[in-house]
N, C-alpha and C positions, 0 to 999 in steps of 0.2 A: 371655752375660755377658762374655764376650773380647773384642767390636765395642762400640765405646764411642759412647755416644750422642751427649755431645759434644766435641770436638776441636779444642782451640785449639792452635795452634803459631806461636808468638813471634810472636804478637799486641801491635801499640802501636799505639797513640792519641794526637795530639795535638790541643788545641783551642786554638789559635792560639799561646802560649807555655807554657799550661801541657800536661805529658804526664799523658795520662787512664790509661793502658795501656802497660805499660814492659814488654816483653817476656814477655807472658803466656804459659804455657804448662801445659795441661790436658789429660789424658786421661779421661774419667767413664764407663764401665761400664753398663750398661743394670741395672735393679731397687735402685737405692739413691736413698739421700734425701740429697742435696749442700745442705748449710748455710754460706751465703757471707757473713763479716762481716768490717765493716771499718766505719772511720769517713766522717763526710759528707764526700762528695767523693774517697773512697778508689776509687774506679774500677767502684762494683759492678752501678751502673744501667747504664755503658759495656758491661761487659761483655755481660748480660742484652738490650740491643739489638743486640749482635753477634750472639747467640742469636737472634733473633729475625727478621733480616735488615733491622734497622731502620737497621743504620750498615756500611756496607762497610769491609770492611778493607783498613787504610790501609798496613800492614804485617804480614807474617805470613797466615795463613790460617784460615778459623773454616767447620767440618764440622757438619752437624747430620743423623745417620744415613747420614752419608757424603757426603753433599750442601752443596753453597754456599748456603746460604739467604734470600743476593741473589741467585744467576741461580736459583734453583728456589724459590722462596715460595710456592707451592702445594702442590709437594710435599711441602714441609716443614710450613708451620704449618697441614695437616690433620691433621697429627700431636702438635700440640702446644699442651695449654689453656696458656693465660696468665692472670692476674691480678694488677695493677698498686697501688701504692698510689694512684695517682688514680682507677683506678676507674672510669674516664670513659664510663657509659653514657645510652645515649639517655635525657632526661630525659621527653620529651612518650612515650615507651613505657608499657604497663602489663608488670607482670611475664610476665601468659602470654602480652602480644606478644613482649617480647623473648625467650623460648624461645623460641618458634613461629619469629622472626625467625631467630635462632642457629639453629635447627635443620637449616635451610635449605643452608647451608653445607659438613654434617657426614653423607655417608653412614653413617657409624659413630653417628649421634646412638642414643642410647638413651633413650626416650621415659617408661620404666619408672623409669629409674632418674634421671631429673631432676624428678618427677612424688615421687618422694622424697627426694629431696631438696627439693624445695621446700616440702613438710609437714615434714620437718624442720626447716626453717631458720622455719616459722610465715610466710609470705611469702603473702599474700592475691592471688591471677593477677589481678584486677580492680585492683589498685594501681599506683599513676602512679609510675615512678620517682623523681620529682621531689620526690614526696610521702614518699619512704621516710628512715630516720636513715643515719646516714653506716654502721651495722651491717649496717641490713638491705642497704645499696647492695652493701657487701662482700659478704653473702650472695649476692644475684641475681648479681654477677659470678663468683661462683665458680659456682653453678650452670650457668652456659652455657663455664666454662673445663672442669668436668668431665664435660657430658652424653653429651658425644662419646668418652668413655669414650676418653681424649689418651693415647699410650706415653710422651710428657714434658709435665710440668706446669710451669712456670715461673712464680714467687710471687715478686712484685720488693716486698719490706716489706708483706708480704697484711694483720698484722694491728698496722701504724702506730695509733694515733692511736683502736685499738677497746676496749673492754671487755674484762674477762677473759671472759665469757658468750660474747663472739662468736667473742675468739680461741679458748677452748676448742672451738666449733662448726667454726672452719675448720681444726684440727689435727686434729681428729675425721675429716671429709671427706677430711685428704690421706690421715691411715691408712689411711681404707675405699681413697683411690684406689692410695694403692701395693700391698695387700694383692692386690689381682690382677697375677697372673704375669706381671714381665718390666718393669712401669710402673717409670718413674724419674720424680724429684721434685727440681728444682732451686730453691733459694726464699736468698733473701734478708732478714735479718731485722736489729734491733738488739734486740732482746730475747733476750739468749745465753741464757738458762734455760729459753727456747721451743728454741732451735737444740739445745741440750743434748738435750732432752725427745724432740727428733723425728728429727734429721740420725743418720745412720749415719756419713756424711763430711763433713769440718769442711774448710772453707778461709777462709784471714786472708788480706786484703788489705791494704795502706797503700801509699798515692801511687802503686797505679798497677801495685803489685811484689803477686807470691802472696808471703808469707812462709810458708805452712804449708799444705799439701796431705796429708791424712790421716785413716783412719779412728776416729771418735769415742773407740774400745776403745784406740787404738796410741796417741792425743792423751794421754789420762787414764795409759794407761802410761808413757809421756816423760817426763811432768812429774807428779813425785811430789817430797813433801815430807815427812819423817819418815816415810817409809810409806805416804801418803795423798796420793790422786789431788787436783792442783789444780779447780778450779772454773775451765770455760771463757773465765769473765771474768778470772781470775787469770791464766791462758794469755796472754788477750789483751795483758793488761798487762806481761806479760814481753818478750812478742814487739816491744811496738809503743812500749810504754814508756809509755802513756798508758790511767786505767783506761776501760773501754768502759761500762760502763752509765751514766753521766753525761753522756757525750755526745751529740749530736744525728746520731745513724748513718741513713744513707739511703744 
């Protein structure tokens, strides 16, 4: 619990004038569930490809189990399912190629346990990607973000644009995945009554800056109002000044 899984220190970004990333700095603990909101364009997809070793840092430094995850991406994202709002999987695949494909990759795959999840999620292995709703597409990618049974799961807006049916099946799956000893869960969300439901640790971002790093229980402590814990989007609105469930967060 004391080695923190991921590790940003005074991390910034810029993209040609505007700054994505203004001196970020994070330390996150291995076995929690990190819930990251902020409004569109607040820096959170930035960060999440820093995770990822999608964007080198441009300043500052960004650790994933101790590792740079531009010069080691191997090492690293064997260890870590991802699931993106786009979603973006082979279309011309059927479902039990793309496991069989994914699997490939994943000494750690678990055969057992995407085998159910995928009768959970109802996903027929003879179905064409291409042919699936934009639900089930979320399903099949999370099934191959978590068969390899990941110590970090990374959820960048997992359930944008779904049902409540589906979101409820993917808040379902991160339980079962953090419920085994040690996993951590970092996810990105604009639906705070989902971050509420699931994060243990909340962090607000705007333009770029962390405004609030802290555990869900110390959040609702802080900010109390005649006695009574605020509502996360209340939070938000104090912090940032603007309310969060109205706007188009990504």
């Amino acid at each position: 619990m004391a080695d923190p899984v991921i590790q940003l220190s005074s991390l910034s970004r810029r993209f040609g004038q505007k700054t994505a990333l203004d001196d970020v700095t994070l330390s996150l603990p291995r076995g929690v569930v990190y819930g990251l909101v902020g409004a569109n364009g607040a820096g959170k997809t930035t960060i999440i490809r820093h995770i990822l070793g999608l964007l080198r840092a441009a300043s500052g430094t960004v650790r994933v189990f101790g590792m740079d995850p531009v010069a080691e991406p191997v090492a690293v994202l064997s260890r870590v399912g991802y699931l993106s709002e786009e979603n973006d999987l082979p279309a011309w695949m059927s479902v039990g190629e793309l496991i069989r494909y994914t699997r490939a990759f994943y000494p750690t795959w678990d055969d057992g346990y995407a085998e159910e999840l995928r009768r959970a999620f109802g996903l027929d292995p003879s179905a064409r990607i291409r042919d699936l709703s934009r639900g089930q597409k979320a399903r099949a990618g999370l099934i191959v973000a978590l068969a390899h049974r990941p110590e970090l799961l990374v959820l960048d807006e997992p359930s944008s644009g779904l049902d409540p049916i589906v979101r409820r099946d993917i808040l379902g799956a991160v339980l079962r995945t953090i419920a085994h000893e040690g996993r951590t869960v970092f996810f990105s969300s604009h639906l705070l009554d989902e971050v509420e439901e699931v994060a243990d640790h909340v962090i607000i971002i705007s333009e770029g800056r962390i405004l609030l790093s802290a555990p869900l229980a110390e959040v609702r402590e802080r900010h109390r109002v005649d006695g009574e814990s605020l509502s996360l989007d209340a939070v938000f609105h104090a912090l940032v000044g603007t309310p969060a469930s109205p706007l188009p967060l990504g």
